[in-house]
BAZAKE-188818 format. One line per 5 residues: number of its first residue (from 1); for each residue x, y, z of N, C-alpha, C, O. Coordinates in pm, 1 decimal, padded with zeros to 6 digits. Layout:
N
NUM = X,Y,Z,X,Y,Z,X,Y,Z,X,Y,Z  ... .
% end
This chain:
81
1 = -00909.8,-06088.5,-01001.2,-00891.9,-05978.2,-01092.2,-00839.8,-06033.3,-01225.6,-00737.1,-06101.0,-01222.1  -00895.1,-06012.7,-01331.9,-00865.9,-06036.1,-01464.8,-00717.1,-05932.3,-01525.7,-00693.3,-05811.9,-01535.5  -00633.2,-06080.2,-01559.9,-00523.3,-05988.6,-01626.3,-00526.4,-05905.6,-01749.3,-00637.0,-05933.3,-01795.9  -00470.3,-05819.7,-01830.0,-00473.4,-05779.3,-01939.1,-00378.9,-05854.4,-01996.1,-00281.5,-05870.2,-01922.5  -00370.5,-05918.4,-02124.4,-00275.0,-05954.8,-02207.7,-00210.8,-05850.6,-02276.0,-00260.5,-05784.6,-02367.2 .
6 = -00104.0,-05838.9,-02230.9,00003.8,-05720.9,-02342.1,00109.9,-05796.2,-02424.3,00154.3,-05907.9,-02397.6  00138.0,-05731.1,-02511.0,00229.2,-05734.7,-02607.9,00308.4,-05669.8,-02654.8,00282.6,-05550.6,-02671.4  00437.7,-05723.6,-02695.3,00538.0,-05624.4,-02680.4,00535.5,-05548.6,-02824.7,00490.5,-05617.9,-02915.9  00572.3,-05432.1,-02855.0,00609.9,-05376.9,-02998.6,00716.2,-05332.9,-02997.7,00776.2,-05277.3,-02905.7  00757.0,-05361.3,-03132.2,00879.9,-05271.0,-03098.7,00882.0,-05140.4,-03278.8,00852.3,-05143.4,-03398.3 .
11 = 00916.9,-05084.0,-03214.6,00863.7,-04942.5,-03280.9,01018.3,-04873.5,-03343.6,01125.8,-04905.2,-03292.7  01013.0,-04823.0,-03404.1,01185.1,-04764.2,-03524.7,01123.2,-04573.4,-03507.6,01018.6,-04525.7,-03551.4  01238.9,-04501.2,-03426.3,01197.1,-04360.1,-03448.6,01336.1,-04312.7,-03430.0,01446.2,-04362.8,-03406.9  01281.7,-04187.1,-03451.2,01448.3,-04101.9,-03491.8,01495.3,-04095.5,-03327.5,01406.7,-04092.8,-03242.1  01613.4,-04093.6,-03295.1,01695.2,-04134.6,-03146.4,01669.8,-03943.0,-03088.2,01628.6,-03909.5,-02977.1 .
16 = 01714.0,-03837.2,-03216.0,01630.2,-03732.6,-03087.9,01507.7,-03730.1,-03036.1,01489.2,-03688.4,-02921.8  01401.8,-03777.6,-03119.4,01292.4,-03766.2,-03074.9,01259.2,-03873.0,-02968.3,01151.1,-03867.2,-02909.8  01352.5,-03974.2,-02940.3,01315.0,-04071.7,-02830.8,01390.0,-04047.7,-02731.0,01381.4,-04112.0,-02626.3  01464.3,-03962.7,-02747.8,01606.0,-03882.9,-02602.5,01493.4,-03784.2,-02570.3,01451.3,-03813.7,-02458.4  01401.4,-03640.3,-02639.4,01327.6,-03620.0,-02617.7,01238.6,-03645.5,-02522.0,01227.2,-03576.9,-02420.4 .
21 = 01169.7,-03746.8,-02549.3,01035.4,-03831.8,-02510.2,01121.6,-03872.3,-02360.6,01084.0,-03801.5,-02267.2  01202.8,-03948.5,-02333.0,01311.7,-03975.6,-02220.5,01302.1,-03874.1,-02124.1,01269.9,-03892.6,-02006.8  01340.7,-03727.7,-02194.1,01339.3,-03627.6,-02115.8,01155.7,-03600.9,-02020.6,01112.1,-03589.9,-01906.0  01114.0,-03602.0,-02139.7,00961.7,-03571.7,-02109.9,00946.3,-03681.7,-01969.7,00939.4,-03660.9,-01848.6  00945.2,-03782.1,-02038.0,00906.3,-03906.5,-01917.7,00963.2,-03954.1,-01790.1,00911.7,-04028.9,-01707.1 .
26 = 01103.3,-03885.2,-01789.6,01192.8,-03843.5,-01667.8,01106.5,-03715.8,-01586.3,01084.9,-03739.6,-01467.5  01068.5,-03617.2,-01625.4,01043.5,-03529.7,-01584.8,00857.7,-03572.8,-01540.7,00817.6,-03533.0,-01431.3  00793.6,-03624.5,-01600.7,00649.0,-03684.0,-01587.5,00643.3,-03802.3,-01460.3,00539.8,-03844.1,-01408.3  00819.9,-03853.8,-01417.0,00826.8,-03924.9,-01339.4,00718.2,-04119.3,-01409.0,00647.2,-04206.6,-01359.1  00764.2,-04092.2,-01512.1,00746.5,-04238.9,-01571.6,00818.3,-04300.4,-01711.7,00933.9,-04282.2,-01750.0 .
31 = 00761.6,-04342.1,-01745.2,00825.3,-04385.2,-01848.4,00789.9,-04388.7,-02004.5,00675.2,-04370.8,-02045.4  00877.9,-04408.5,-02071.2,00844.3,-04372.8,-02250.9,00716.4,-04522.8,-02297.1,00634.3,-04537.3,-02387.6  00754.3,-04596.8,-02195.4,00661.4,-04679.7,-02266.9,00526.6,-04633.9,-02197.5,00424.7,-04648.7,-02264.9  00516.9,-04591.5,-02097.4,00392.8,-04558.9,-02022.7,00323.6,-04436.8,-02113.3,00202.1,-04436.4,-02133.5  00406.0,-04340.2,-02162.5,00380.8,-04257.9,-02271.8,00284.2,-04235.9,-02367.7,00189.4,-04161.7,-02393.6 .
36 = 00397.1,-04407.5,-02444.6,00280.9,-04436.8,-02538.9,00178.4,-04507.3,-02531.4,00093.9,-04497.4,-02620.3  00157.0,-04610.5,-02406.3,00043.2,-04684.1,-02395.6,-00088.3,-04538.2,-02341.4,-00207.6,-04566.7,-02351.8  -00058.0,-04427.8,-02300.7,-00152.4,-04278.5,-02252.9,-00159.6,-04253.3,-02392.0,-00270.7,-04287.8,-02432.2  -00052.6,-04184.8,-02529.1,-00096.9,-04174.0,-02601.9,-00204.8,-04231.1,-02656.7,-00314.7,-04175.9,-02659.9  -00175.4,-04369.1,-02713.0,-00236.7,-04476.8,-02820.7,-00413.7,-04496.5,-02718.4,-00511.9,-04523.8,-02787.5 .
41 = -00433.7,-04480.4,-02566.0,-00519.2,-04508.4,-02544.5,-00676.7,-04390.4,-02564.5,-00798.7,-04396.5,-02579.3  -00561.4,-04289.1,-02551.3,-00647.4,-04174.2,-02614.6,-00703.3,-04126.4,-02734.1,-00798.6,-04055.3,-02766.1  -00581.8,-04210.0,-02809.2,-00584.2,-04207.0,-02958.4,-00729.1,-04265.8,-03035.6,-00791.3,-04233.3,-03136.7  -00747.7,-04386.6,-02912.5,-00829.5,-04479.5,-02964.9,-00929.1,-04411.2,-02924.6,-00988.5,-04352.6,-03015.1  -00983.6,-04392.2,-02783.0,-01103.9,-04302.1,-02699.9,-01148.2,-04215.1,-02787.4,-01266.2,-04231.7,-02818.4 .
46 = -01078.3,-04103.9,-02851.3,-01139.1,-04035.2,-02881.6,-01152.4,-04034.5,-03033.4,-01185.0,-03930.1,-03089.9  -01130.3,-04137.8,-03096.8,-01154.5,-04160.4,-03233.9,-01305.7,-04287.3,-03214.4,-01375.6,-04316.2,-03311.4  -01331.8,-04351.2,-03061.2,-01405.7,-04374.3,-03039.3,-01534.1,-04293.7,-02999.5,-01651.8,-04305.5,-03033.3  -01486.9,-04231.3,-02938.7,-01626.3,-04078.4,-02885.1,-01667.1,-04011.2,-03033.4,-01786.0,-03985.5,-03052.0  -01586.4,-03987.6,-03120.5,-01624.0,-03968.9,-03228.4,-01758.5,-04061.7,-03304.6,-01869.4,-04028.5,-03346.5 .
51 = -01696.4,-04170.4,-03298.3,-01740.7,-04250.6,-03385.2,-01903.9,-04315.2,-03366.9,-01987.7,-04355.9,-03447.4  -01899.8,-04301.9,-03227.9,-02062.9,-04283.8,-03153.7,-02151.4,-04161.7,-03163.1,-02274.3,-04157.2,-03168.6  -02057.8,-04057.9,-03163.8,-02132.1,-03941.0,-03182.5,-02145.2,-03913.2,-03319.7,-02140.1,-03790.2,-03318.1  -02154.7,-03936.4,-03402.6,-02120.7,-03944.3,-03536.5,-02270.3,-04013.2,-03540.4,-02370.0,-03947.7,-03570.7  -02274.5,-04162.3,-03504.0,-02385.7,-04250.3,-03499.5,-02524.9,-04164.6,-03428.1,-02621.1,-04132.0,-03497.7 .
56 = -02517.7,-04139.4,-03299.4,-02599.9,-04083.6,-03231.9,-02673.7,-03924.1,-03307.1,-02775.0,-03871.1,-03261.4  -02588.5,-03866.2,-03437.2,-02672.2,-03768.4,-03489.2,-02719.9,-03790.6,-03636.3,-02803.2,-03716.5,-03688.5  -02658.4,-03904.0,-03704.6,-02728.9,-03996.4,-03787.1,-02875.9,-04000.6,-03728.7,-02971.2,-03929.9,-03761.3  -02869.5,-04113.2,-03623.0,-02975.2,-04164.9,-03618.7,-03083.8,-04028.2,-03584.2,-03179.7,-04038.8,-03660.7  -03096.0,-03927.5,-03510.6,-03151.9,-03813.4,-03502.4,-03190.7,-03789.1,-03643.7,-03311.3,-03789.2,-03668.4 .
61 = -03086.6,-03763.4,-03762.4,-03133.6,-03722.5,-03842.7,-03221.0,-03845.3,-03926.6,-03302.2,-03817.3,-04014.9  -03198.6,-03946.4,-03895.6,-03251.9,-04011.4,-04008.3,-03465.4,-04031.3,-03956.2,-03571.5,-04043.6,-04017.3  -03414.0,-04021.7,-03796.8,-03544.4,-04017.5,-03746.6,-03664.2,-03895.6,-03791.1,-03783.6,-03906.2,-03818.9  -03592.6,-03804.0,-03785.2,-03656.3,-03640.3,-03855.1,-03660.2,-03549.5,-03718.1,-03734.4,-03452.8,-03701.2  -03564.9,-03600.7,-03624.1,-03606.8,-03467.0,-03502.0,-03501.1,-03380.4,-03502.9,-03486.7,-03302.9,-03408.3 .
66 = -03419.0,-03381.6,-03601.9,-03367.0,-03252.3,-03660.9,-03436.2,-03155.1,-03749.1,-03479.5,-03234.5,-03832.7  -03463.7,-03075.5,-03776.1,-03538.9,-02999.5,-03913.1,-03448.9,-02905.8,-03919.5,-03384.1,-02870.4,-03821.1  -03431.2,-02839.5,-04075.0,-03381.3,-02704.1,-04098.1,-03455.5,-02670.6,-04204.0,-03502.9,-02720.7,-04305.9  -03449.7,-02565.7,-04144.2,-03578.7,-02451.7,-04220.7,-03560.9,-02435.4,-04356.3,-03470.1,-02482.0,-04425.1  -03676.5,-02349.0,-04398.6,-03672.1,-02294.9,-04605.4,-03552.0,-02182.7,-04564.1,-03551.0,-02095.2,-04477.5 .
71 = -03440.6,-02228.5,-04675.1,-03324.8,-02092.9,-04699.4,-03459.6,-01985.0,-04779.0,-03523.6,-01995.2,-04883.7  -03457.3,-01883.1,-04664.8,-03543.5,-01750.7,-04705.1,-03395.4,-01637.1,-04739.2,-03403.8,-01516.7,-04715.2  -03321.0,-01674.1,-04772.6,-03192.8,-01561.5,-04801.2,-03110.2,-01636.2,-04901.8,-03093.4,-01756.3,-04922.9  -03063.1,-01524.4,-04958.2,-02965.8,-01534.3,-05077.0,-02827.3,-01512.4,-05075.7,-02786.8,-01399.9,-05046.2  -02727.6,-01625.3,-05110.2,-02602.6,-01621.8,-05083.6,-02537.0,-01459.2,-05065.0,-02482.3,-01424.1,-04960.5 .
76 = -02549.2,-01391.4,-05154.9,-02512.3,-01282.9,-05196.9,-02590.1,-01180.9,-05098.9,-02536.1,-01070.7,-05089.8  -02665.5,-01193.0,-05051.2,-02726.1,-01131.5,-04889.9,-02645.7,-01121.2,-04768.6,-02643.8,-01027.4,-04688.9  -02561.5,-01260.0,-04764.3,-02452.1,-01270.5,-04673.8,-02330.3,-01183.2,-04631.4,-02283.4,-01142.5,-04525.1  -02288.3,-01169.1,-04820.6,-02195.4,-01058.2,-04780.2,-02250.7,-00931.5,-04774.9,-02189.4,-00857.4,-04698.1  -02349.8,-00879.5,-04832.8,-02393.9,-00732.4,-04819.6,-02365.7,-00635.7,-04685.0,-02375.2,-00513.0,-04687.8 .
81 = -02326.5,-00720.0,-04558.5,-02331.8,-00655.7,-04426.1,-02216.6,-00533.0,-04454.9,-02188.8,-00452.4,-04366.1 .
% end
């Protein structure tokens, strides 16, 4: 099994908000550092899922199997309802 290399950080935050987080992670039955390695990994995931899907409707559009139609209406049509 392949290890992960970790590294330590060390991070500066206000002491309620890390008595806080304590509380949280007492009660989650783990720990503040386990916390943030769930935060930061999600952080990344889904700024990753983004960043593919982002790509994946580029390329749609640049291919042309998107189309949008002739605007047959006038801004000012919109509000008339």
């Amino acid at each position: 099994m392949d290890r992960i290399k970790s590294t330590n950080l060390t991070l500066v935050i206000d002491e309620e908000l890390l008595r806080a987080a304590r509380k949280v992670a007492l009660d989650q039955q783990t720990s503040v550092n386990h916390l943030v390695r769930q935060f930061l990994t999600a952080l990344v995931q889904g700024s990753t899922r983004r960043r593919l899907a982002r790509a994946r409707l580029q390329k749609k559009f640049d291919a042309g199997l998107v189309r949008v139609g002739k605007r047959n209406w006038k801004r000012e049509e919109l509000y008339d309802r």
